[in-house]
C-alpha positions in Angstrom: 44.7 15.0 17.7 46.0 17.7 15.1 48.6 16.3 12.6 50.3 17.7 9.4 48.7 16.8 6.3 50.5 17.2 3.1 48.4 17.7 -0.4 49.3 17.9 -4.0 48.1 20.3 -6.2 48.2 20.5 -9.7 46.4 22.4 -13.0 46.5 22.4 -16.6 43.6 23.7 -17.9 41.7 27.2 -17.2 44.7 29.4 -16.1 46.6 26.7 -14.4 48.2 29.2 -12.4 44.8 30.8 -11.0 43.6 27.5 -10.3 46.3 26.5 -8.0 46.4 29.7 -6.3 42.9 29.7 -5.7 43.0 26.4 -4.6 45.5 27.4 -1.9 43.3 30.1 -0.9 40.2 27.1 -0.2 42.5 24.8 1.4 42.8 27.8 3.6 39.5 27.6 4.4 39.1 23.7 5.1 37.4 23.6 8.5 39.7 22.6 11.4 42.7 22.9 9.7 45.3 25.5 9.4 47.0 26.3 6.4 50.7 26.5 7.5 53.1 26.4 4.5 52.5 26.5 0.6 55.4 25.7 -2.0 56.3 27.8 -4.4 55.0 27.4 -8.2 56.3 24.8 -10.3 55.6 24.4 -14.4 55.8 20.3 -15.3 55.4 18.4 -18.8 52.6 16.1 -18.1 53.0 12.6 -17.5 49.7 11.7 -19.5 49.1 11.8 -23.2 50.8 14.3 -25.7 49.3 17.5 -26.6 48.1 18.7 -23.4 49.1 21.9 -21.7 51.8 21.9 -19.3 50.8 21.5 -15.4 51.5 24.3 -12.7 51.7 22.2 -9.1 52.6 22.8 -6.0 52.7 21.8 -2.0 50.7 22.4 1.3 51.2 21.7 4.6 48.1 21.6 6.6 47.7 21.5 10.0 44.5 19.2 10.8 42.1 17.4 13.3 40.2 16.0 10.2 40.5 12.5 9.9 41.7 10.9 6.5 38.4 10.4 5.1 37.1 14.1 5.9 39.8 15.6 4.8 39.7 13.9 1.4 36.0 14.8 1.0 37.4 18.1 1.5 39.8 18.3 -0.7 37.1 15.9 -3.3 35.0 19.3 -3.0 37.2 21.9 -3.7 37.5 19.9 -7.1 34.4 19.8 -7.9 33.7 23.3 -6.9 37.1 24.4 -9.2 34.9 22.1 -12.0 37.3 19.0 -11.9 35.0 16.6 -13.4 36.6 12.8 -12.9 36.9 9.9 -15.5 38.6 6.7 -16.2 41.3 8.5 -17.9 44.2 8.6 -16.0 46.9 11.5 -16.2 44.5 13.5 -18.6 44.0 17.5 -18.2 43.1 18.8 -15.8 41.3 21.9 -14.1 42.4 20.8 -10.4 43.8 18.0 -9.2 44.5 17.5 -5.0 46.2 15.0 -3.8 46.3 14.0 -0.1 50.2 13.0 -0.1 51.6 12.0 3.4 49.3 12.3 6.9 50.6 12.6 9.8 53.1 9.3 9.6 50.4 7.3 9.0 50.5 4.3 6.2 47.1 4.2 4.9 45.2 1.7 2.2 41.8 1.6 1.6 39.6 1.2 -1.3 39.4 5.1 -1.8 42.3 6.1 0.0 46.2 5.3 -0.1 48.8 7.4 1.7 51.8 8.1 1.0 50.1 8.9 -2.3 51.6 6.1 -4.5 53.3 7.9 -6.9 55.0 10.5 -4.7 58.4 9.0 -4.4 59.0 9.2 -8.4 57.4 12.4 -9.3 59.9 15.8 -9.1 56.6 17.6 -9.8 55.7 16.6 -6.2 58.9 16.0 -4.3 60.7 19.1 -4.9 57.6 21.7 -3.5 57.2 19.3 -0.4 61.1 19.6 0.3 61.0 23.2 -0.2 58.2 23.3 2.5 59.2 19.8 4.6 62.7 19.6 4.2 63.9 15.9 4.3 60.8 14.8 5.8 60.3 11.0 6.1 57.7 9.0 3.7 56.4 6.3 6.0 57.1 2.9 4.4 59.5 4.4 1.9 62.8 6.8 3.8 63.8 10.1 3.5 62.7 12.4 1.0 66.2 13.0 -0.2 66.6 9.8 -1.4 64.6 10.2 -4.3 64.2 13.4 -5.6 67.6 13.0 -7.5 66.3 9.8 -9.3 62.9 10.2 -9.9 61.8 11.1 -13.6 62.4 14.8 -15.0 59.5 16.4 -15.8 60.9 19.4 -16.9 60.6 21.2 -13.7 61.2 24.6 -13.4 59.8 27.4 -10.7 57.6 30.0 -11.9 58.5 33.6 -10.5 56.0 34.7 -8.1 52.5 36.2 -9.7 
């Protein structure tokens, strides 16, 4: 069964704005899936410690047959590929990050795995590219997308003009 997967992407290290564009082009590439929209560019303070660079993120919509699991090894691999190299410290710099946000309508929990993403519903970063490409698309468990990209935190969003 093919459903619409929605992922994350973000950058702050290396040419931020290379990495996520190159990322695009290997999410592209993900086996059984079709690449079907991708958000503009968006420049974000980052949530995490001061000092570090600011992010460059943005939205996909893909197209699947992948299940949850294989499309998060996916995604796990174009990270480590980009040279995203994980540790405990959370919101740190970044070369990639990917983010498996909604599937399908599915509510998912698992030990490796939660969808919606659990941070999606307060993070402009993230809602505004996926309602540029979704619309007011519903976040299972949570409503309409609307709903929450007026009070979630300002990050100092702004679009980047096309490279």
């Amino acid at each position: 069964m093919r459903l619409m997967a929605y992922i994350g992407i973000g950058s702050n290290l290396d040419n931020p704005v290379v990495q996520v564009q190159d990322a695009i082009e290997e999410l592209g590439a993900i086996p059984d899936s079709i690449l079907i929209a991708r958000s503009s560019l968006y420049s974000s303070k980052p949530m995490g410690a001061a000092g570090q660079p600011d992010y460059v993120n943005a939205v996909v919509a893909i197209d699947t047959v992948l299940s949850p699991q294989a499309l998060l090894q996916a995604l796990q691999t174009i990270e480590r590929r980009r040279g995203r190299e994980r540790s405990d410290e959370k919101w740190g710099p970044r070369v990639l990050d990917l983010d498996l946000l909604l599937y399908g309508g599915r509510l998912i929990d698992t030990a490796d795995l939660t969808v919606p993403h659990p941070g999606l519903h307060k993070r402009d970063f993230v809602l505004v590219p996926l309602g540029e490409i979704a619309g007011d698309i519903r976040i299972p468990g949570r409503g309409r997308l609307s709903a929450f990209i007026s009070g979630c935190e300002n990050h100092a969003l702004r679009k980047l003009v096309a490279v």
